[in-house]
Every structure is written in structure tokens, then in C-alpha cells.
C-alpha positions as a Python dict, from the first residue, in 0.01 Angstrom:
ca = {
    (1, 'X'): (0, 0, 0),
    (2, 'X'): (153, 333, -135),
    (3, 'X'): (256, 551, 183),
    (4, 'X'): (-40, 751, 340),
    (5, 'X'): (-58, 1098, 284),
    (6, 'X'): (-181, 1272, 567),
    (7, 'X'): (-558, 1339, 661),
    (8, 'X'): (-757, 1681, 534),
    (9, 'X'): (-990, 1776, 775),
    (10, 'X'): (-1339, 1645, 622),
    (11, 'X'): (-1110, 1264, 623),
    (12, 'X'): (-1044, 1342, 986),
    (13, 'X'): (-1416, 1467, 1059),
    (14, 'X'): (-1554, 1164, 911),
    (15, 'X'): (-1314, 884, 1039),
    (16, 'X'): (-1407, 1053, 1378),
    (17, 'X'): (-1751, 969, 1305),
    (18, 'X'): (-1696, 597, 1193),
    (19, 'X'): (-1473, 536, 1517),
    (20, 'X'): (-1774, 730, 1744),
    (21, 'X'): (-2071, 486, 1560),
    (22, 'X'): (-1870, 193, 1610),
    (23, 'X'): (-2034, -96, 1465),
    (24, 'X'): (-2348, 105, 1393),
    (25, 'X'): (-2183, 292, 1087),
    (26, 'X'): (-2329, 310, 784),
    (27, 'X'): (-2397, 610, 522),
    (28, 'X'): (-2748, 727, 710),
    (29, 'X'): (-2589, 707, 1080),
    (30, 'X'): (-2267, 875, 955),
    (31, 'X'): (-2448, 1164, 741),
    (32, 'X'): (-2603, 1163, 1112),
    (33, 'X'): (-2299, 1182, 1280),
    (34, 'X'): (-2178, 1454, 1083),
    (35, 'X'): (-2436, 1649, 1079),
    (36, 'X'): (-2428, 1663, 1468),
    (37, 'X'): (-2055, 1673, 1556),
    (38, 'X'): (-1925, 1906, 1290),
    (39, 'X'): (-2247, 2088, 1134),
    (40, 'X'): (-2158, 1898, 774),
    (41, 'X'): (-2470, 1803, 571),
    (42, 'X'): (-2338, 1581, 333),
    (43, 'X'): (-2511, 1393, -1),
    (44, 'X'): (-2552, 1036, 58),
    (45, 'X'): (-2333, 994, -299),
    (46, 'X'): (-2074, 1225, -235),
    (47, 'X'): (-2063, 1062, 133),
    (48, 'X'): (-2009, 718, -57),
    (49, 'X'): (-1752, 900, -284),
    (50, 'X'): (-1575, 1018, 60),
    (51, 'X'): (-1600, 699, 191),
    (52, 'X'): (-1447, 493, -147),
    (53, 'X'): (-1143, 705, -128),
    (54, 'X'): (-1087, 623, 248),
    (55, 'X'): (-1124, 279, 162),
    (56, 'X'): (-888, 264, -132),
    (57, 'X'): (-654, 476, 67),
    (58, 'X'): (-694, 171, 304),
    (59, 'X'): (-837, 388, 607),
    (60, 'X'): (-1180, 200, 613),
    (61, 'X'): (-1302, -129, 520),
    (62, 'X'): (-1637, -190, 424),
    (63, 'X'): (-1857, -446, 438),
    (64, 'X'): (-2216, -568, 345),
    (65, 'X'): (-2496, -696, 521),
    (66, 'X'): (-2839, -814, 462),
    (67, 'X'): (-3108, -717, 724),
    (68, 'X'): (-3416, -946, 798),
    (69, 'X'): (-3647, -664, 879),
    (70, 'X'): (-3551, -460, 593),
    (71, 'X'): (-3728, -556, 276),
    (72, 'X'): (-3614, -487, -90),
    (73, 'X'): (-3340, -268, -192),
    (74, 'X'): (-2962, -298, -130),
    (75, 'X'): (-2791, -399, 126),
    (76, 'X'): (-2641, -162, 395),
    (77, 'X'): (-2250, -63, 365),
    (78, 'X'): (-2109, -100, 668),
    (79, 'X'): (-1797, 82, 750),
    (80, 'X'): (-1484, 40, 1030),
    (81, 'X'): (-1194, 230, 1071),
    (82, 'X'): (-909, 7, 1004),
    (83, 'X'): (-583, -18, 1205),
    (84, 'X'): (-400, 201, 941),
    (85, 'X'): (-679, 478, 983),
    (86, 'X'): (-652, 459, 1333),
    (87, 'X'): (-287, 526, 1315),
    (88, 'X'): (-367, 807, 1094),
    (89, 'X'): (-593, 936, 1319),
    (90, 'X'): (-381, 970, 1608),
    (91, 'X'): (-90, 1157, 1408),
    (92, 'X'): (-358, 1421, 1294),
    (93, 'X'): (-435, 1472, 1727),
    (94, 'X'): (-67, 1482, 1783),
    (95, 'X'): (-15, 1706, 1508),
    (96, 'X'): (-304, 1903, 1659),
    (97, 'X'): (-175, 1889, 2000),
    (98, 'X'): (162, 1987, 1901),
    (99, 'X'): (37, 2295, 1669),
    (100, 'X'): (-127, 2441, 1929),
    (101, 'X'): (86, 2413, 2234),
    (102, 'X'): (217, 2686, 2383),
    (103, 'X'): (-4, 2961, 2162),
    (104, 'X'): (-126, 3204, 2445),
    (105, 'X'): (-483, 3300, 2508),
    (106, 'X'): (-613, 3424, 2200),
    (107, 'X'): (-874, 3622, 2340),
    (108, 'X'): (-604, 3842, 2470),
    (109, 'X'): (-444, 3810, 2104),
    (110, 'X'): (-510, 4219, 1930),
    (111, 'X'): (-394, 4115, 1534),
    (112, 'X'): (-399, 4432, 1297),
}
């Protein structure tokens, strides 16, 4: 696998989101998730375009599953956070952590 390059922010959001639904993740409970933890309203296709790119990136894997209850249509796409994502994920906190330590009190900051 070619070597990761790092996270934007909307990867980052929406890895978040996968690790937070845990087994529960699929498109509707992550447009869900999004939606509530960063304000991000999302298309179900461009979610599932956002989603193929984490999985061919090796982030997520996905996987189908029939439901009894559920009649017609397709399956639901359920997605995890794969080790590889999860190491990605914790460089983008450290990164994060490390950018903004030692930055004083900004509401003290007067920019011109």
C-alpha cells in the first residue's frame, strides 16, 4: 500500500464519526454523525464518494450486510476504521496537540 498521505480535515471529521458509531456505521448514521458533531450536511453519494477514497486509501473497510427486517433494496455498507486509519488518526491529534501548544490565550491576542 503506497505511503499515506496525511488526513484533510473532512477525512479526519468523518473517520471521527466511523470510530464514534462503532459498529453502527453506515452512510445514514454517519451523514447523522456529521451532521451533529461538525455541522456537515453531506449527499448520501458524495458521502459514498468520501467513503471509497478512504477505503482505497486503506483507512476504512467496508462491508455488506443483509437485514431481515428490511425488505427490498440494497444492502447496507457498513464501515470500520481500520488499524492504518486509526494510526492516521492519532498523528492528525498529535499534530493538533503539538500545533497548538504553547499559543497564548487568543482572546487576549489584538492582530492588525
Amino acid at each position: 500500500m503506497p505511503a499515506a498521505k496525511p488526513l484533510s480535515r473532512a477525512d479526519e471529521t468523518l473517520l471521527i464519526s466511523i470510530v464514534v458509531l462503532g459498529d453502527d456505521a453506515f452512510s445514514t448514521t454517519i451523514q447523522q454523525e456529521l451532521v451533529r458533531r461538525a455541522g456537515k450536511k453531506l449527499t448520501v453519494g458524495s458521502l459514498w464518494v468520501s467513503l471509497d477514497n478512504l477505503a482505497e486509501r486503506g483507512f476504512v473497510r467496508k462491508r455488506s450486510a443483509e437485514h431481515p427486517n428490511r425488505k427490498g433494496g440494497r444492502p447496507r455498507i457498513y464501515y470500520r476504521v481500520t488499524p492504518r486509519g486509526v494510526r492516521a488518526l492519532q498523528r492528525a491529534r498529535d499534530f493538533q496537540k503539538q500545533l497548538w501548544e504553547k499559543v497564548p490565550d487568543l482572546s487576549a491576542y489584538q492582530g492588525s
